[in-house]
C-alpha positions, -999 to 999 in steps of 0.1 A, spaced: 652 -146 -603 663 -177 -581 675 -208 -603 655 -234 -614 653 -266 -600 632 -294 -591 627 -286 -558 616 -250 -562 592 -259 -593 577 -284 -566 572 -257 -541 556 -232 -568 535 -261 -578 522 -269 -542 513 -232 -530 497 -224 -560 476 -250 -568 465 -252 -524 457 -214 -532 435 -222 -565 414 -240 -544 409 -219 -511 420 -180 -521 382 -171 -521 373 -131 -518 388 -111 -554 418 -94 -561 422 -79 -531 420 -110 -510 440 -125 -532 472 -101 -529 467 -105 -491 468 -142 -490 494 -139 -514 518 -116 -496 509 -135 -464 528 -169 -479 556 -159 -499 566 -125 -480 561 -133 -446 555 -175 -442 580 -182 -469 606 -152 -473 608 -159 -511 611 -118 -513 606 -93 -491 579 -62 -486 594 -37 -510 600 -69 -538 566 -73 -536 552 -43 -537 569 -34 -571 555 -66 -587 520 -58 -578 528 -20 -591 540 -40 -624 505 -62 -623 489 -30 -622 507 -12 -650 495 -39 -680 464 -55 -685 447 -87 -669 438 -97 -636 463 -87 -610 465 -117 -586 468 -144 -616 495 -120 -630 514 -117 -592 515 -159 -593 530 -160 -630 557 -131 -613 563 -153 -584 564 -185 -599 591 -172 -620 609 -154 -600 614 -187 -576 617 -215 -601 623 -199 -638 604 -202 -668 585 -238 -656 577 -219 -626 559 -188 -645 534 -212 -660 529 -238 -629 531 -204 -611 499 -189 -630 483 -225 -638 481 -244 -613 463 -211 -597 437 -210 -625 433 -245 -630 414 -254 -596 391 -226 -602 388 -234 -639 372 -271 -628 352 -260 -601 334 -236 -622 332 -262 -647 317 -284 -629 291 -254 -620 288 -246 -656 272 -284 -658 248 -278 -630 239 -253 -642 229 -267 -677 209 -292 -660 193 -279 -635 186 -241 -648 205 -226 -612 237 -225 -596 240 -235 -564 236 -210 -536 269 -205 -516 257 -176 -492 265 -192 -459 301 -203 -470 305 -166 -481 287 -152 -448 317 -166 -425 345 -158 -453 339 -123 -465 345 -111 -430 380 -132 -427 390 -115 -458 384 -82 -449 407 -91 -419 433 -108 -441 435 -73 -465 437 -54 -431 468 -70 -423 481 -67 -461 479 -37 -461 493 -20 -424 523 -44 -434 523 -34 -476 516 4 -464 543 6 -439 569 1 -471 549 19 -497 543 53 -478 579 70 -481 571 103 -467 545 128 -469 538 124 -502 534 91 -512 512 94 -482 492 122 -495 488 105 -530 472 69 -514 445 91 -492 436 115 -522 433 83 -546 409 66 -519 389 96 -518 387 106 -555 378 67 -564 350 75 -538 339 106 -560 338 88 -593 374 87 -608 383 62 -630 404 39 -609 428 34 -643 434 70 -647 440 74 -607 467 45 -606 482 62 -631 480 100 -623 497 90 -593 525 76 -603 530 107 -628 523 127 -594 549 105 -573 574 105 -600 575 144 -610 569 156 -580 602 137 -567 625 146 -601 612 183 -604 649 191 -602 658 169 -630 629 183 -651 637 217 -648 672 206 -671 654 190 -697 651 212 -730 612 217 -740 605 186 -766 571 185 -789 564 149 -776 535 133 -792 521 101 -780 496 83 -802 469 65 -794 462 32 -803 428 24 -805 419 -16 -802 387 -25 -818 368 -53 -817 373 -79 -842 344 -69 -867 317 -97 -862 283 -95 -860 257 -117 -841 264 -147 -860 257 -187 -851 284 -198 -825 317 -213 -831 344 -219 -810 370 -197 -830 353 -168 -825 350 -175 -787 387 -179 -781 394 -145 -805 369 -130 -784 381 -143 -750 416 -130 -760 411 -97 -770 392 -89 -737 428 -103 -719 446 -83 -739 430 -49 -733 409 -58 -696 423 -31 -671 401 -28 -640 375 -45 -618 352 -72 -621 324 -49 -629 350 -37 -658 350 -73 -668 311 -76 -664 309 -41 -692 335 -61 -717 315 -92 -717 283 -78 -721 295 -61 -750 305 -87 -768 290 -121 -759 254 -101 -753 253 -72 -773 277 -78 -808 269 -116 -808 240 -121 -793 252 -157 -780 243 -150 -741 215 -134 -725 219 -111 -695 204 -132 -671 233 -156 -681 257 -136 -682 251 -122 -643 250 -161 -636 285 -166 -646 297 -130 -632 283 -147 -601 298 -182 -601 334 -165 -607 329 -143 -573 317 -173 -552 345 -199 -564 383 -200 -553 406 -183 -571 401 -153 -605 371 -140 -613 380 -141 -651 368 -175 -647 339 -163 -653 347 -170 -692 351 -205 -685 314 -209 -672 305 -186 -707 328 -212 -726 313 -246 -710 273 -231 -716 278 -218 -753 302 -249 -764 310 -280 -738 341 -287 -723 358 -276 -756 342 -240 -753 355 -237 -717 393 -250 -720 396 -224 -752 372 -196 -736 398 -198 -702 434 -201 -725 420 -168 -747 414 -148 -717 448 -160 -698 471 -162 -721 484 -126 -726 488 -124 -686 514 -150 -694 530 -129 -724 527 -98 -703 547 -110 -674 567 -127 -691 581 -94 -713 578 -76 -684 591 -93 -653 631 -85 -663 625 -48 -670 611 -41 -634 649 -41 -614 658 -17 -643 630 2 -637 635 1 -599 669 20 -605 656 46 -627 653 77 -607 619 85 -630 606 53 -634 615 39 -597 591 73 -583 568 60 -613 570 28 -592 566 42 -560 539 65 -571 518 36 -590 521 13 -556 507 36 -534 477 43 -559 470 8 -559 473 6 -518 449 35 -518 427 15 -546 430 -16 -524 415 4 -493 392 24 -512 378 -17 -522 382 -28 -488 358 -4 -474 331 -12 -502 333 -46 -496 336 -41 -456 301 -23 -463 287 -56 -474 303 -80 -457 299 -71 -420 263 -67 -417 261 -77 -377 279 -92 -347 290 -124 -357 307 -112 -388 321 -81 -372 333 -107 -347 350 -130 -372 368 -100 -392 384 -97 -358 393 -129 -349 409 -131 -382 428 -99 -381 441 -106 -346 449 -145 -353 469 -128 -379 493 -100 -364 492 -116 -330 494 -152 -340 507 -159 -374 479 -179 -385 480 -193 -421 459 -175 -441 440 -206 -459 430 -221 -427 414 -191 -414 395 -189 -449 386 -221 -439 374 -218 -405 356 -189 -418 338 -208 -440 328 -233 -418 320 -209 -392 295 -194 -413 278 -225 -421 272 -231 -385 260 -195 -376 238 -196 -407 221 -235 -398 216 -221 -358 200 -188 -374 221 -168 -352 
């Protein structure tokens, strides 16, 4: 962890909050952009650094990206930068959608964003292209690290749970490389329990804001998984147990967090704003944040020790692969929808080559997509 001072905190404060507004696209995007400004534009760590922080993200709950800005805002200016780190990239988000959320109660719609995500989709399929040829060089360490990332893209393909691959392959990974050291360890009756984490025990009842921001922070706590992970665990509670949202509400606010900058679990901020104000949507956004910050924060000083662990390191290597192999396995799905004829096909490449050839700063080309597909929309291409 680099020492704290002024002039680090500023630099974490600047990135993260320029990010909060333009890092459109998911998680995916996200690690991209992010791994494009700190391991290549800034040198704050290098590919290997990197790669075992997102293998940490993976390894506890929450939503990876947010969790890789608390990391890296603490690893470059201490504890001030571990929350500027993860606020400052949740706050622009958590005001544009907001500012949605009131539109919204208005006017009955959100707005439609479909040409602004027309020209960026295809730049961020271009931007986790080059994310991962660079991340993949570093991850794959032989045959079979190699062997683990394609078999986890293709069994996500056939319907594995994508928790249970991430970590089947670091189990893979990491006996697979001490088999020696196993074959020494006397047979032990290990039992692990399980800890099952219900629900708080609350019917549908009238609204209140406590019971939003218990709700919102159990879902933090326990969320592994995608957006559509985060779509089940919402509907569950804020549909189903409490009756407070309908569905056509709740697939509103799943929406508004995709099309805005920054997390998706901003998603509880537009929930927060419609069921109680501004007051609903500060709480509903610290409940489902907050243990990302606990999280990292417990677990950012075990990962070195954990990096020189013969088991836990192949743990490591074995759980960074998976999630390269995840990361593809998403790439192609949203590939799929995202270049659906020429122009876009042609943007996706533009992007990818201004980035290996060129260098170009990821935001602006999220940018230029943007506006690019505003233009091709408005000439009907």
């Amino acid at each position: 962890m680099e020492q704290a001072s002024p002039g680090r905190l500023r630099e974490v404060i600047a990135l993260f909050l320029r990010l909060g507004f333009t890092a459109f696209g998911g998680p995916a995007a996200h690690i991209a952009i992010l791994r494009d400004e700190v391991v290549r534009r800034r040198r704050w760590l290098d590919d290997q650094a990197f790669l075992d922080l997102l293998g940490a993200t993976n390894l506890i709950p929450g939503p990876n990206s947010t969790e890789m800005t608390i990391h890296l805002g603490y690893l470059r200016a201490g504890w001030p930068g571990l929350i500027a780190g993860g606020v400052c990239f949740v706050l622009p988000a958590t005001l544009i959608v907001m500012g949605l959320a009131w539109a919204y109660t208005r006017y009955g719609s959100t707005p439609v964003a479909a040409s602004l995500m027309y020209g960026i989709k295809p730049v961020v399929i271009g931007l986790i292209l080059n994310a991962l040829w660079a991340l993949g060089r570093r991850a794959v360490k032989g045959w079979l690290t190699g062997a683990v990332g394609v078999a986890v893209l293709v069994l996500y393909f056939l319907g594995l749970n994508e928790i249970a691959l991430l970590f089947a392959g670091g189990l893979v990974v990491m006996l697979a490389v001490n088999r020696r050291r196993l074959s020494k360890i006397p047979p032990l009756a290990v039992s692990f329990p399980l800890l099952g984490l219900a629900a708080p025990g609350i019917a549908a009842a009238g609204f209140s804001l406590p019971i939003l921001f218990v709700t919102c922070l159990k879902i933090g706590a326990v969320l592994y998984g995608s957006g559509y992970v985060l779509l089940a665990f919402l509907r569950a509670d804020f549909v189903t147990r409490l009756g407070w949202l309908t569905d056509q509400q709740l697939l509103d606010a799943i929406a508004v967090g995709q099309v805005t900058p920054g997390p998706l679990f901003t998603s509880a901020t537009f929930i927060g704003y419609l069921l109680g104000g501004v007051p609903g949507a500060l709480l509903a956004t610290l409940g489902i944040f907050l243990p990302s910050f606990l999280f990292v924060a417990a677990s950012n000083p075990l990962i070195p020790v954990l990096r020189r662990s013969p088991w836990f390191g192949a743990l490591l290597d074995g759980v960074n692969v998976a999630s390269l192999g995840l990361m593809a396995a998403v790439t192609l799905q949203v590939g799929r929808a995202s270049l659906i004829d020429w122009p876009t096909i042609l943007l996706a490449l533009v992007a990818t080559l201004g980035l290996l050839r060129y260098k170009v700063n990821s935001t602006w080309l999220v940018l230029a997509g943007g506006i690019a597909g505003i233009v091709i929309q408005a000439l009907h291409f």
